[in-house]
N, C-alpha and C positions, 0 to 999 in steps of 0.2 A: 504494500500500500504506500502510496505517495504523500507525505507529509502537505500541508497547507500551506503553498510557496507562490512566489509569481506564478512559475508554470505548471502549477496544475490546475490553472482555471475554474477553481471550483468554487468561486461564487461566480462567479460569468456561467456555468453550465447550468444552475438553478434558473436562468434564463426562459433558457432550452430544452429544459428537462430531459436533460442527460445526463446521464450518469460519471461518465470518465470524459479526457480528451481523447485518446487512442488507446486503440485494444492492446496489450501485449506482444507484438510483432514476434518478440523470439522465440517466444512460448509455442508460439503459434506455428511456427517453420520449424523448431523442435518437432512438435507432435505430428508433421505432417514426414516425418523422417525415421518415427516410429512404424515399428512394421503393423501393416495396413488390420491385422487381426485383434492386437490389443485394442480392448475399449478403452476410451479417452471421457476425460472430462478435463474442462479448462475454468477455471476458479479464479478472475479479474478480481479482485478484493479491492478496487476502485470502484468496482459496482456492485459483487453481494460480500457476505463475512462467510468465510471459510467455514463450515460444520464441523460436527463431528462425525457426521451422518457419511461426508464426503471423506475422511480420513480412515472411517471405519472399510467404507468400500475400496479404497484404492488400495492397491500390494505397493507400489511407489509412486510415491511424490514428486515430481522434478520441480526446482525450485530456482526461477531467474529473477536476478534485483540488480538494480544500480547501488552505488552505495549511499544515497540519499534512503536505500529502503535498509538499508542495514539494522534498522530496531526492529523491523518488520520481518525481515526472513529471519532474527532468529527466534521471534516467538513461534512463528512457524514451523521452524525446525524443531524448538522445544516442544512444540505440540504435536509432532510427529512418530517424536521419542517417544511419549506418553501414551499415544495411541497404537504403537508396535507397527508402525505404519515406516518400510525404508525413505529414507531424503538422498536423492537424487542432483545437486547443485550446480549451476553454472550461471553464467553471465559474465558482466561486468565486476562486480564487487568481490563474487569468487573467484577471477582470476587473480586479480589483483592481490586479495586479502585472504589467499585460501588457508595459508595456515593459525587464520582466527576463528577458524570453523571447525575443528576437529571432531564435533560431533556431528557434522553429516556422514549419512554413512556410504555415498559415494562425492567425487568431486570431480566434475567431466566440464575440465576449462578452456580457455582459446575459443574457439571457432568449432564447432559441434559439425563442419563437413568433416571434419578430422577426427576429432575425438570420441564424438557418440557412436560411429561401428564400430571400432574396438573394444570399448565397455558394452553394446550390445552382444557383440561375438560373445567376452567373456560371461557375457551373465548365463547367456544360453547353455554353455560350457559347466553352469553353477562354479565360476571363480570369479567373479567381479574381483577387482581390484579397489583401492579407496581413490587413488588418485591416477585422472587421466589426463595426460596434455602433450602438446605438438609446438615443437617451433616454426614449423614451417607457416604460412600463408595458404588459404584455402583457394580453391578452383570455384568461384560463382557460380559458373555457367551448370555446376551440379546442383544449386540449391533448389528445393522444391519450393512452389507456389504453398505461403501459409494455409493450412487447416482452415477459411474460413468458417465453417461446420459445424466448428467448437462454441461461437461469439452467438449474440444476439447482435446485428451491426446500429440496431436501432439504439443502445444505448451509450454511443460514443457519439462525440461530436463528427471526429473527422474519422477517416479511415487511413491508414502507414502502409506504403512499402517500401522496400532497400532497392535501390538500384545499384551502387558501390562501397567499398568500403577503401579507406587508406585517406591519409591526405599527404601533398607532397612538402607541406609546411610543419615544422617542429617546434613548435610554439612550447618553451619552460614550464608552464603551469597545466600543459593540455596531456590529457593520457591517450589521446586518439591513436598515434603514433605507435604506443607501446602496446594499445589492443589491437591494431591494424595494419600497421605499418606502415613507410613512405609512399611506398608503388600502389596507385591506386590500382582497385579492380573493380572490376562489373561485372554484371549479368549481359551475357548477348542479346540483341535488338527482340528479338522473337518471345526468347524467354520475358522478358521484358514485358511485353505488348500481352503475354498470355496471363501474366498477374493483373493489369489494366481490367481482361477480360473477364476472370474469374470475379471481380468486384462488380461490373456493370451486370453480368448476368445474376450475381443477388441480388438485384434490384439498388445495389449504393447509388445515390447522387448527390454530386457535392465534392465537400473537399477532401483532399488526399495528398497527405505529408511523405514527400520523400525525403527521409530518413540518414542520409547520405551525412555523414558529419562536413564533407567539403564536396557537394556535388557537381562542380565545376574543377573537379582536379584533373580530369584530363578530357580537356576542352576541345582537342580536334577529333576524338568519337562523338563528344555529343553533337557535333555542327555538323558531321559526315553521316550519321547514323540514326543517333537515338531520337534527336530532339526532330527531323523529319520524320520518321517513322510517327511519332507520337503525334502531331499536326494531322498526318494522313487520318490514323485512327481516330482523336477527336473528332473531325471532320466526319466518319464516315459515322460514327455513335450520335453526331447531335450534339457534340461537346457536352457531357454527362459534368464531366469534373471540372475542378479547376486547381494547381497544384500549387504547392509552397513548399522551401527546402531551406538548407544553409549555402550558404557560400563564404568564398574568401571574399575581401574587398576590390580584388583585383579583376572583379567581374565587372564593373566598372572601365574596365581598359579595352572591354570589347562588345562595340555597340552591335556587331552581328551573331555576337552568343546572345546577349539582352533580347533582340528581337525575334532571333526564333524560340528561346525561353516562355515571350510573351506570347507570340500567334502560336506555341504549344500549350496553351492553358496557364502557366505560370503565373500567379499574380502578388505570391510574396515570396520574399527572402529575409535570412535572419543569417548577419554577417555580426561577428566580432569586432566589433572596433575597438573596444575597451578603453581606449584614452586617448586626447588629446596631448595627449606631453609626449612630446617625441623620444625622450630618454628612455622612456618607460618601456616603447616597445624596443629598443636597442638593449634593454636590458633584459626581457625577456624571449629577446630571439623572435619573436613576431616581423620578419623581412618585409613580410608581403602590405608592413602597415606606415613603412617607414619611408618617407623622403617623397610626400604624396599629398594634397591638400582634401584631408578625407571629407571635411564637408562639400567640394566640389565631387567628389566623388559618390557622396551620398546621394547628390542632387541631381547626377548623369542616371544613376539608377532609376530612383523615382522619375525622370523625365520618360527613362524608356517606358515605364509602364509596369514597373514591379515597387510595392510597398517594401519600404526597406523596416526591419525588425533592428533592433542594435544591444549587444551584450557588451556592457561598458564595466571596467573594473577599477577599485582604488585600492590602496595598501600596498602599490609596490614600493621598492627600494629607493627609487628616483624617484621618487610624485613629490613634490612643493607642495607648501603649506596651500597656496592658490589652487592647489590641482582641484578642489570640488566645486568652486567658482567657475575652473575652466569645465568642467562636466556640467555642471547647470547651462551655460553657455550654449555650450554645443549640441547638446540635446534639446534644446529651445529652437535656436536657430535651423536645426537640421530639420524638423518638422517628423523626426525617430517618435510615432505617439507611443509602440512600445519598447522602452528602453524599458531591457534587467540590467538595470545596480546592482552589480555583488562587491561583497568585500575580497581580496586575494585570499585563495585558501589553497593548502600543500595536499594535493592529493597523493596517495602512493600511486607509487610507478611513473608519474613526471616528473624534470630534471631540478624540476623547481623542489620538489622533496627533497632529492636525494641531496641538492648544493644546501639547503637547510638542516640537513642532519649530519652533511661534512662540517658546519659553518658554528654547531649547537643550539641551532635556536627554535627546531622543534618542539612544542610544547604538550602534541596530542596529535592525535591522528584526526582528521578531519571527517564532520561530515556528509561532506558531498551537496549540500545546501549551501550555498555562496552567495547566499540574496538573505542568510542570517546572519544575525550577529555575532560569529564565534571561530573568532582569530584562534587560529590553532600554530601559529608560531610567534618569534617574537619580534615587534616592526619596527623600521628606523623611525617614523613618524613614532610620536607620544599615542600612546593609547587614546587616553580620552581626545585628544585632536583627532585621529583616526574615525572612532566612533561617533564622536559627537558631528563631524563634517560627511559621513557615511548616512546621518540619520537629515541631516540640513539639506541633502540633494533628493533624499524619497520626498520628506517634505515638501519639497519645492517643488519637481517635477510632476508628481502626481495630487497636486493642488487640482482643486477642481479649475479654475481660472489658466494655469500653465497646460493643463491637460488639453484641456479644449483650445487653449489656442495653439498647440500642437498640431493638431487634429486639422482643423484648418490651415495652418500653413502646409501640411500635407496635402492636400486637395488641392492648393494653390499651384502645387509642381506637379501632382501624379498625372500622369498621360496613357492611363487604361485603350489599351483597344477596345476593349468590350464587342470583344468577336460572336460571343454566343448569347443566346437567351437567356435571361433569368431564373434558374430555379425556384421555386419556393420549395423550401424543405419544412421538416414538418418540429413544429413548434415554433416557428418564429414570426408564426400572426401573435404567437400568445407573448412573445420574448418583446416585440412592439408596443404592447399593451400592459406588459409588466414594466418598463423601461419606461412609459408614462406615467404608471402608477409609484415606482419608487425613485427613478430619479426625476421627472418632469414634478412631482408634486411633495412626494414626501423629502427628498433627496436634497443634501444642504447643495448640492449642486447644478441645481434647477433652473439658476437663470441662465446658466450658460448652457445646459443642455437643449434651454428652447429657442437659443442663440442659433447651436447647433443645428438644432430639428430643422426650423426653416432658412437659415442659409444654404442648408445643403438643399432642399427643397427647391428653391428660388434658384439657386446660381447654380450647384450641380445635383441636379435631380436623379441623375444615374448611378448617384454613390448615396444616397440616401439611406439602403439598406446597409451600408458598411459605415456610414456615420451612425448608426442605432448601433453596431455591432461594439464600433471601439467608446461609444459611452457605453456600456455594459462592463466591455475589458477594464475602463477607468473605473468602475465600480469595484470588480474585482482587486486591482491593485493598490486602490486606498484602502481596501481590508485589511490587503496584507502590508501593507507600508503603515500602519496605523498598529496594528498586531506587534511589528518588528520596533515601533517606538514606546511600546506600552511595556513588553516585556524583553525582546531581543531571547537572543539565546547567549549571552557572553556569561561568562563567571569571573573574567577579569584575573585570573592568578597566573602568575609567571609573564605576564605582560609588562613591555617595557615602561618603565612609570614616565 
């Protein structure tokens, strides 16, 4: 289960009445990798609570988490133990952190093309082993289409798939690298187009997250192959979806990946920018962010026609006491309406860890939550300057007044094609009408929401549905930026005074 973060939108989905933002993706390509005879069941604990009814039925558990769910998998696994029920683990935070887990009682890590038929063989054999893992990098083009089968797709907002894995950027703080490596991969055009399929004929419409930590790492397949391919099939379904991914910054350098991006359905991206202080990224190895005027580059994005999302960071080594003035700045001026603020945090297996436990100033292992308040090393800035200038930019950006005029200066630059029809999906006559009800009238932020409502109405009538959408998001994240001022998660010991 997902903690109550920016990104789990879970007061924006009370909107909607939906339950999670995305299903499970790995779970989901796990199980569909399982041989086709065993019964499945798939248990989102984003959308119901685990049984006991569920634990009594299953002979094994397989158990994936980032490690933002780290409290989560292991009452899970403790209630595993409890119920004679074997744990199964992988993902993200077991690879990473497998030897904090000794009580699962298998551990199948890295990349499950590799590692899951060996521990299947052995089980069949009856000799599982505890721990499974590969160095190698997996072959894509083997992975199966997720289990849809498993989900209800009605209770997500959007629907996920992977098209690649790897970025060719090594960014100090980022563990992508060390779960996927430099050499991007993908899935081939077909395979590709046959997951697309397997979603439209469950009836999905709407959006769909590609997954892709840098989906523009190798950018002369997708201008050669994918991103035509994917314009044809749009085209030939009616434009069902419409997608959103990450990128690096330097998608921005090429206005004819932007455009076919955009005429393939693309209509947002969430790129890392993390600071304006040019030190900052020479200091943590971010190349692709340096000796570049990123608010011009923000603004070549949104012109083509994609909403720029932006993950902005403070706490590094070189940030000036200015640096939160300069992030209020820029995120104003950039018309970024969702910027995640996090504070710097040492995850295991990034270089940024490892230079902090050469350096001694590790304090705790991190929880994978970077938009709380809980420095888990020790900072060259003063603690309370840190925190106290960490909590002054939620503040300020997520003011109902800054919010909204974000929001609008976005619309003043975005340059949607608006190739396809409208959807109406279902709950958002009601998400309308709830969105007048709590922010048009009860909502301290009402007058600018009816600012909102009819300037978009008047001057762009065609983003009207996505001017209702990012007032809901702004609802959402004064929750939690208000949550993170009230109580934060810091304890404050061993921090620099």
């Amino acid at each position: 289960m997902y903690p109550d973060t920016f990104w789990s939108f879970r007061h924006a989905l009370k909107f909607i009445g939906r339950k999670a933002s995305f299903p499970p993706l790995g779970l989901l390509t796990v199980a569909a990798m399982l041989p086709a005879k065993w019964e499945k069941r798939l248990v989102d604990m984003n959308v119901l609570p685990l049984s006991d009814e569920d634990l009594e039925w299953a002979d094994y558990v397989f158990i994936s988490a980032m490690t933002i769910q780290r409290e989560s998998a292991r009452e899970v696994i403790a209630r595993c133990r409890q119920m004679g029920a074997k744990t199964v683990a992988g993902g993200p935070l077991f690879t990473a952190c497998h030897e904090d887990f000794p009580e699962a009682d298998h551990l199948v890590l890295g990349e499950a093309e590799l590692t899951l038929p060996p521990f299947l063989a052995d089980l069949r054999k009856g000799g599982a082993r505890h721990l499974y893992a590969d160095e190698r990098w997996a072959d894509l083009r083997i992975t199966p289409i997720p289990l849809w089968d498993l989900i209800d797709v009605a209770n997500y907002a959007a629907m996920n798939i992977q098209y690649g894995r790897g970025c060719p950027f090594d960014c100090e703080f980022c563990d992508i690298t060390t779960l996927f490596g430099r050499r991007p991969r993908s899935k081939a055009k077909a395979q590709l187009l046959a997951e697309l399929d397997s979603l439209y004929v469950r009836g999905w419409r709407g959006a769909v997250f590609f997954v892709d930590d840098n989906f523009i790492g190798d950018k002369g397949k997708l201008k050669r192959e994918v991103l035509p391919a994917i314009i044809d099939w749009m085209e030939e379904k009616g434009r069902p979806f419409y997608f959103y991914t990450e990128a690096s910054i330097d998608l921005a350098d090429d206005p004819h990946l932007m455009e076919l991006m955009v005429r393939a359905g693309f209509e947002e991206v969430f790129i890392g920018i993390e600071t304006p202080n040019e030190e900052s990224h020479t200091e943590s190895g971010k190349v692709q962010n340096r000796n570049r005027d990123l608010l011009a580059s923000v603004k070549s994005i949104q012109n083509a026609g994609l909403q720029v999302h932006g993950g902005f960071i403070v706490g590094f080594d070189s940030d000036p006491p200015s640096i939160f003035d300069k992030q209020i700045l820029f995120i104003q001026e950039s018309g970024i309406v969702t910027a995640m603020v996090g504070l710097l945090s040492a995850i295991r297996g990034t270089r940024l860890h490892q230079r902090l436990d050469r350096e001694g100033r590790l304090l705790r292992e991190g929880t994978g939550n970077n938009t709380a308040i809980d420095l888990n090393f020790i900072t060259r800035m003063k603690t309370d300057e840190l925190i106290g200038g960490y909590r002054t930019i939620l503040n300020t950006i997520y003011s109902p007044r800054n919010y909204y005029q974000r929001v609008i200066r976005l619309f003043r630059e975005y340059r949607p094609l608006h190739l396809g029809k409208f959807h109406l999906q279902p709950g958002y006559v009601g998400a309308l009408f709830k969105s007048i009800l709590f922010l048009g009238v009860i909502g301290k932020e009402r007058l600018y929401f009816w600012k909102l409502f009819f300037w978009s109405l008047i001057r762009k009538p065609r983003l009207f549905p996505l001017a209702i959408t990012y007032a809901v998001y702004g609802f959402h994240f004064r929750k939690v930026a208000e949550k993170i001022r009230v109580s934060g998660m810091f304890d404050g010991e061993g921090a620099k005074p």
